[in-house]
DSSP file (Angstrom, degrees, kcal/mol; ACC not computed):
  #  RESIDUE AA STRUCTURE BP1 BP2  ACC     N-H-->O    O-->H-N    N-H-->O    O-->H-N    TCO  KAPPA ALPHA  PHI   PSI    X-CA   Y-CA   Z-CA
    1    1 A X     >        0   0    0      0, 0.0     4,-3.4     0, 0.0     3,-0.3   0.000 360.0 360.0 360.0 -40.2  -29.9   31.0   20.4
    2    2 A X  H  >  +     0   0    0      2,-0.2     4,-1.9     1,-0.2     5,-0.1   0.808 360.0  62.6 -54.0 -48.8  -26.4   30.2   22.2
    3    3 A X  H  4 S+     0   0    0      2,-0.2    -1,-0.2     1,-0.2     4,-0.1   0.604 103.4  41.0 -32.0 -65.2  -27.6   26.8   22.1
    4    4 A X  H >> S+     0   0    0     -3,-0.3     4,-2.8     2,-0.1     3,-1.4   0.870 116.1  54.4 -74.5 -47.7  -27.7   26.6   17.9
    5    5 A X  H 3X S+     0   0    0     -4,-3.4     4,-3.7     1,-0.3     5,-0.2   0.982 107.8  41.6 -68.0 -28.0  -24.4   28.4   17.7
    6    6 A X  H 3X S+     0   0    0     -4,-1.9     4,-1.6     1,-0.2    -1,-0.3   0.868 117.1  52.1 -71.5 -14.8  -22.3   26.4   19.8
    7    7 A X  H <> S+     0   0    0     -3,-1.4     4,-2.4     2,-0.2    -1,-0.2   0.895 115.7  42.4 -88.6 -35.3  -24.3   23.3   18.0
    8    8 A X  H  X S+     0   0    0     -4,-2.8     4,-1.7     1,-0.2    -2,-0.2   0.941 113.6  54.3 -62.4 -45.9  -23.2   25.1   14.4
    9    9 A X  H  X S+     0   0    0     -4,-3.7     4,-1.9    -5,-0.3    -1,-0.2   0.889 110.8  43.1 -38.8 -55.8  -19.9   25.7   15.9
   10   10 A X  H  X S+     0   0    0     -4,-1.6     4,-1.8     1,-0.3    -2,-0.2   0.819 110.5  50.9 -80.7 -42.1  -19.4   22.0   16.8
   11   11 A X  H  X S+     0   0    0     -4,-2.4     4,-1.4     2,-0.2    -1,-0.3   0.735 106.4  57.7 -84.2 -15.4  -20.6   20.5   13.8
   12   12 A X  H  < S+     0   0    0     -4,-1.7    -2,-0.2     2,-0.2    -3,-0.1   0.880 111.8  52.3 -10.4 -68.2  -17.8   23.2   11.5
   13   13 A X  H  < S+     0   0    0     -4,-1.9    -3,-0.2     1,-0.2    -2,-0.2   0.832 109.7  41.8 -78.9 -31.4  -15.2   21.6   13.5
   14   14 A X  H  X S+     0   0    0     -4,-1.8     4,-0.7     1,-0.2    -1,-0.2   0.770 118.1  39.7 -93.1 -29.2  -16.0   18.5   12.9
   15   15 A X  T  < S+     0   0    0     -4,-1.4     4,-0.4     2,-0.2    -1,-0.2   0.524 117.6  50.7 -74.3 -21.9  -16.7   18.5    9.4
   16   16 A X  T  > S+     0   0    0     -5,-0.2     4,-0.6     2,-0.1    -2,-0.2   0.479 106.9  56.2 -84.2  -1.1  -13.7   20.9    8.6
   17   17 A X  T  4 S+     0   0    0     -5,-0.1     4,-0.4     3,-0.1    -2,-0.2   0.953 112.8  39.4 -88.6 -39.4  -11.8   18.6   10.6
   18   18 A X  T  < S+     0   0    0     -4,-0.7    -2,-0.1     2,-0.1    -3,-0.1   0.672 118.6  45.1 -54.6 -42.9  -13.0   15.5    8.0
   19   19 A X  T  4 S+     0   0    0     -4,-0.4    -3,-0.1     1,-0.1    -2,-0.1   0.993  96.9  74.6 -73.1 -47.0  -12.7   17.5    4.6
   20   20 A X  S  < S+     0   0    0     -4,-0.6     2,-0.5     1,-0.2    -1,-0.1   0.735 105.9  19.3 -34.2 -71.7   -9.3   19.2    5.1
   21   21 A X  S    S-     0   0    0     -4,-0.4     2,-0.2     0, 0.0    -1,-0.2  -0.726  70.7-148.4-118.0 106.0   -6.8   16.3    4.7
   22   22 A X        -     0   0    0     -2,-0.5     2,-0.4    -3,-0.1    -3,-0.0  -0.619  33.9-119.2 -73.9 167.1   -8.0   12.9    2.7
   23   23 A X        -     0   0    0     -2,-0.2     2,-0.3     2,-0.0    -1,-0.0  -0.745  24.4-132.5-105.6 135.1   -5.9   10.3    4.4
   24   24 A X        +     0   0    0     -2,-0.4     3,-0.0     1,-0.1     0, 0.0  -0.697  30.0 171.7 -84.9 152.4   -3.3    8.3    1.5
   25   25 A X        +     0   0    0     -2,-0.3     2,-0.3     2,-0.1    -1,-0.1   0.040  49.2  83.2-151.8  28.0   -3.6    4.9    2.0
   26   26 A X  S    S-     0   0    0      0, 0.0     2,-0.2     0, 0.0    -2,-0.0  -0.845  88.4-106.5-109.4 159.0   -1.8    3.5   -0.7
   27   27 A X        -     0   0    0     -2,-0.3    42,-0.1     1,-0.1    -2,-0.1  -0.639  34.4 -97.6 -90.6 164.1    2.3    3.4    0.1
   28   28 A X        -     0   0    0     -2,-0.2     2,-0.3    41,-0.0    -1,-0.1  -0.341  44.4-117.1 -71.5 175.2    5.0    5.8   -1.5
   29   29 A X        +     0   0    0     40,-0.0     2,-0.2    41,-0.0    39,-0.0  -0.661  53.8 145.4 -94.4 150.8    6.5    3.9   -4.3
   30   30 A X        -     0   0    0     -2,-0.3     2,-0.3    39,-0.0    42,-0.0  -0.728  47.5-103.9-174.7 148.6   10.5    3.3   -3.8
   31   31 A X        -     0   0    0     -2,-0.2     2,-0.3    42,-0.0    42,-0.1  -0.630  25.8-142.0 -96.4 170.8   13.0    0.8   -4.5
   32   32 A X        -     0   0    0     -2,-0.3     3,-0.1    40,-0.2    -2,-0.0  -0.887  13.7-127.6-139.6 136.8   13.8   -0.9   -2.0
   33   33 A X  S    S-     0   0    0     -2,-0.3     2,-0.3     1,-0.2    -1,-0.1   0.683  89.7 -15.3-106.7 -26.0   18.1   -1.9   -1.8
   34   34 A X  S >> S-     0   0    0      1,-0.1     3,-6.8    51,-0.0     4,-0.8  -0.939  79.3 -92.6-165.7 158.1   17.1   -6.1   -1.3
   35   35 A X  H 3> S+     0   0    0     -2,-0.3     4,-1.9     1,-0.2     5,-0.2   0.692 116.8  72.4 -31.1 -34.2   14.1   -8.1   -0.4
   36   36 A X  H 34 S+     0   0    0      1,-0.2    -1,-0.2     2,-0.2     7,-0.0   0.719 111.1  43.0 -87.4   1.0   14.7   -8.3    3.5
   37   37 A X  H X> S+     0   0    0     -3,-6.8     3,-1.6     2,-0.1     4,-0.6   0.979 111.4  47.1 -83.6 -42.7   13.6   -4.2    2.9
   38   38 A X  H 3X S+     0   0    0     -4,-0.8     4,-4.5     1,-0.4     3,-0.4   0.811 107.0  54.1-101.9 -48.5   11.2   -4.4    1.0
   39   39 A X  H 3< S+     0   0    0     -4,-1.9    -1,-0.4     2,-0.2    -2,-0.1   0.633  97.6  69.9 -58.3  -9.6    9.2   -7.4    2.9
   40   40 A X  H <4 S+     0   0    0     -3,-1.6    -2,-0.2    -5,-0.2    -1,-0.2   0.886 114.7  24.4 -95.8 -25.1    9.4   -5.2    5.9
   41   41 A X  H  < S+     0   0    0     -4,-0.6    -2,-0.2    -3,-0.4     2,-0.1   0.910 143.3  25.4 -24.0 -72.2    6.8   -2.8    4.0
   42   42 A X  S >< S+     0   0    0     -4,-4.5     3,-2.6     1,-0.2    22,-0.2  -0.301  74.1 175.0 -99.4  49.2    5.3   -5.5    1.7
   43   43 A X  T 3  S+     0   0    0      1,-0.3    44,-0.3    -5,-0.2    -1,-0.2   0.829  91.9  43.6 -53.2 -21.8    6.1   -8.8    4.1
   44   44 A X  T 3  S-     0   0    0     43,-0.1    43,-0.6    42,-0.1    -1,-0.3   0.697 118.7-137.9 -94.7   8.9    4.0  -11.1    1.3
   45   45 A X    <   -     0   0    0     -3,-2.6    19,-0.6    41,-0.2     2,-0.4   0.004  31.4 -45.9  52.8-161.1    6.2   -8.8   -1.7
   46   46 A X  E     -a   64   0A   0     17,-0.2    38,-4.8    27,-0.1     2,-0.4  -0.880  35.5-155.6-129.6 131.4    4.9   -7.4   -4.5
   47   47 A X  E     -aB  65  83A   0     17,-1.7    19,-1.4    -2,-0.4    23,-0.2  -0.687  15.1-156.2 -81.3 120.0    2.6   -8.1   -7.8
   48   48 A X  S    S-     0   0    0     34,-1.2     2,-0.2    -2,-0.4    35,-0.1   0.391  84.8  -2.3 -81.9  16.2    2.7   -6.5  -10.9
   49   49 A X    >   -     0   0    0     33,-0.3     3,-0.5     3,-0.1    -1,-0.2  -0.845  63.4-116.7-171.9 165.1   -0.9   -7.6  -11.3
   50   50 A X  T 3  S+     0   0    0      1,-0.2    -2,-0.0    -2,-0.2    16,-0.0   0.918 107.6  57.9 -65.2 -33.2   -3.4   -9.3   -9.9
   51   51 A X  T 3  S+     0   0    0      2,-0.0    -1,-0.2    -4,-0.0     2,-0.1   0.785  79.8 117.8 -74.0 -31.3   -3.9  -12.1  -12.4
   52   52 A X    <   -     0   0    0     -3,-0.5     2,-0.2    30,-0.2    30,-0.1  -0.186  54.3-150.9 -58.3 133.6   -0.1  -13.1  -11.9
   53   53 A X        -     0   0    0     28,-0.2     2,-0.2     1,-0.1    -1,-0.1  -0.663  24.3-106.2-116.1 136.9    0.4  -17.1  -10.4
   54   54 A X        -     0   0    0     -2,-0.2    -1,-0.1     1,-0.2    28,-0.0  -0.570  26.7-174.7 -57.0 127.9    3.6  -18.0   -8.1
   55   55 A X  S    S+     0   0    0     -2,-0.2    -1,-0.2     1,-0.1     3,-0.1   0.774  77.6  68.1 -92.1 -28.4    6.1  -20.2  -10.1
   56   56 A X  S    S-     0   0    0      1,-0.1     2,-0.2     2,-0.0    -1,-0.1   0.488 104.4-116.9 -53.8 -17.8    8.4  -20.6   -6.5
   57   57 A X        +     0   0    0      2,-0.0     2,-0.5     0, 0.0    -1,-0.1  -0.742  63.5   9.6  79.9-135.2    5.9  -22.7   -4.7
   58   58 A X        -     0   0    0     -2,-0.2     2,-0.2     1,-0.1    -3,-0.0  -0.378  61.5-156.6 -87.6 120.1    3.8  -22.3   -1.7
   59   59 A X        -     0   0    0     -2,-0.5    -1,-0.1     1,-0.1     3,-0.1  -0.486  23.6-154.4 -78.0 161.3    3.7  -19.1   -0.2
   60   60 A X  S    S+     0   0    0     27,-1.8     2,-0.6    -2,-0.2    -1,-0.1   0.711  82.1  37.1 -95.3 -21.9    3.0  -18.4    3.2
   61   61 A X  S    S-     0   0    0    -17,-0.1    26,-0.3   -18,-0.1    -1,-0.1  -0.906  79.6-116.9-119.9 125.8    1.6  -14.1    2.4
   62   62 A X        -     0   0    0     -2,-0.6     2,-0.3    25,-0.1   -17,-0.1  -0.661  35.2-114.1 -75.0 152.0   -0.2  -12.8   -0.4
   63   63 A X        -     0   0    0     -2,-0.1   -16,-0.2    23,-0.0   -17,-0.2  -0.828  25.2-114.3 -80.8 109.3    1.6  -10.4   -2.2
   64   64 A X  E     -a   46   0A   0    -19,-0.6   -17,-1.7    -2,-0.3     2,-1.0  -0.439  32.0-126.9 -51.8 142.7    0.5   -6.7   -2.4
   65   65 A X  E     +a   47   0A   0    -19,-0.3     2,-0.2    -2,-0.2   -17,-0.1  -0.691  52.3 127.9 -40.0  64.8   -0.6   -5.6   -5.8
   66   66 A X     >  -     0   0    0    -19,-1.4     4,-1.7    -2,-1.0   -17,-0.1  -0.702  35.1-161.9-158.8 120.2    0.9   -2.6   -7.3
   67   67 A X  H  > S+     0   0    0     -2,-0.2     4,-2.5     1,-0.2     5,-0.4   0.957  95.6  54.9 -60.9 -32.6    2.7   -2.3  -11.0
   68   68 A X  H >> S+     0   0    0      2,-0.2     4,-2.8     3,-0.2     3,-2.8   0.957 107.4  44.1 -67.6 -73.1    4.4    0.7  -10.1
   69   69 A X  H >4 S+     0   0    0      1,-0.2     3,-1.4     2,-0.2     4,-0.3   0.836 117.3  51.0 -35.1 -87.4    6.3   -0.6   -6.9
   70   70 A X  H 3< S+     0   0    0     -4,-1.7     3,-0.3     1,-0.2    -1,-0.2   0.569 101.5  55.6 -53.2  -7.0    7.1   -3.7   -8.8
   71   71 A X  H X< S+     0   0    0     -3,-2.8     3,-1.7    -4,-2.5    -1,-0.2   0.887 110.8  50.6 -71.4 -38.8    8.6   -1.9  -12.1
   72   72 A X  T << S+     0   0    0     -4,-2.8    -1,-0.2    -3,-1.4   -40,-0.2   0.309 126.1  24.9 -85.1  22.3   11.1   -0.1   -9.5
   73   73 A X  T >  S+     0   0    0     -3,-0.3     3,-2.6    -4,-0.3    -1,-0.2  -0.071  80.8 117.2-150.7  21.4   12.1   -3.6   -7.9
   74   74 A X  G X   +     0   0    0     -3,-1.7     3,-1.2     1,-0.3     6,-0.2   0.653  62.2  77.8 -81.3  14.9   11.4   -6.0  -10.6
   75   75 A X  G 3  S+     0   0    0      1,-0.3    -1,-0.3    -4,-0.2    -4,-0.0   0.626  96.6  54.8 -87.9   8.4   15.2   -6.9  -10.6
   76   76 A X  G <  S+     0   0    0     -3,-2.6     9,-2.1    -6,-0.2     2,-0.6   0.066  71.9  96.7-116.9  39.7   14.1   -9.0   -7.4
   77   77 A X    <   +     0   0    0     -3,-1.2     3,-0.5     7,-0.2    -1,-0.1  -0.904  57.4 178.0-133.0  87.7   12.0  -10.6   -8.7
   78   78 A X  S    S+     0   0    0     -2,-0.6    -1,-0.1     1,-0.2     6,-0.1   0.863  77.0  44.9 -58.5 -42.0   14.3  -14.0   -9.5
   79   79 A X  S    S-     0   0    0      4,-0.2    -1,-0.2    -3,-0.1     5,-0.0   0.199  95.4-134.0-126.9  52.5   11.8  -16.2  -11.0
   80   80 A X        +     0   0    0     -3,-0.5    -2,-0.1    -6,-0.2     4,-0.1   0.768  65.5 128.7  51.6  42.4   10.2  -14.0  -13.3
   81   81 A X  S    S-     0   0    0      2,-0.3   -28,-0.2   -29,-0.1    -1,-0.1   0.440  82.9-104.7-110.9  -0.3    6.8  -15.0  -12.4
   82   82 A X  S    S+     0   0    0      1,-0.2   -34,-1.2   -30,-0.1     2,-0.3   0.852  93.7 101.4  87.0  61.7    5.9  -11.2  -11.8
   83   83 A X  B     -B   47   0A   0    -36,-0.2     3,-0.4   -35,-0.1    -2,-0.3  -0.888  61.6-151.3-154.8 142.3    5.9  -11.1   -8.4
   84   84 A X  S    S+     0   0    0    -38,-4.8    -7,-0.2    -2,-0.3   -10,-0.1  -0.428  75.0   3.8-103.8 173.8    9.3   -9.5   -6.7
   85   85 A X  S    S-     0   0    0     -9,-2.1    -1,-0.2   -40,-0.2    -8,-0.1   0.561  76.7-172.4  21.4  25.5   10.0  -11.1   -3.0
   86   86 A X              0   0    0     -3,-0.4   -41,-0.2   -40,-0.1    -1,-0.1  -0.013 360.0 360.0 -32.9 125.2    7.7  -13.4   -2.5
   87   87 A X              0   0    0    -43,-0.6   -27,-1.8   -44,-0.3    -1,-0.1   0.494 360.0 360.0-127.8 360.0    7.3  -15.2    1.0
C-alpha cells in the first residue's frame, strides 16, 4: 500500500510539474533602437514572411520569420525587400 502511494505521489509531481507552466518559445515582440540590437536577438534579422527573397545579396544567416517583430522595425529594413537587418 505505501508502495502505490509514494508511486501516485511521484507521478502528481511530475505531471503537475509538466502541466502547470507551458514554456513560450516564440520571443517578446519589441523594437529594437538599430540593427546591431536587434541581430543580437535575431543575428540572421527578421522576415515579414516566409515567401520574401533578399534583394542585398548573399547572406551569411537566415532570417527569423515573424510579421509582427518586423512591422515594429520595418524602418530598418533599407532595401525594402521585407526583411529588416539582414546578415
Amino acid at each position: 500500500m505505501k508502495k502505490l502511494q509514494a508511486v501516485l505521489l511521484l507521478g502528481t509531481v511530475l505531471l503537475g510539474s509538466t502541466v502547470v507552466s507551458p514554456i513560450n518559445t516564440e520571443a517578446v515582440e519589441q523594437k529594437f533602437s538599430n540593427c546591431k540590437e536587434l541581430n543580437k536577438v535575431y543575428s540572421g534579422g527578421v522576415a515579414k514572411d516566409g515567401q520574401v527573397k533578399n534583394k542585398g545579396g548573399k547572406t551569411k544567416l537566415k532570417p527569423t520569420v515573424s510579421a509582427a517583430v518586423y512591422k515594429l522595425n520595418a524602418g530598418k529594413d533599407r532595401d525594402k525587400d521585407g526583411i529588416a537587418c539582414e546578415r
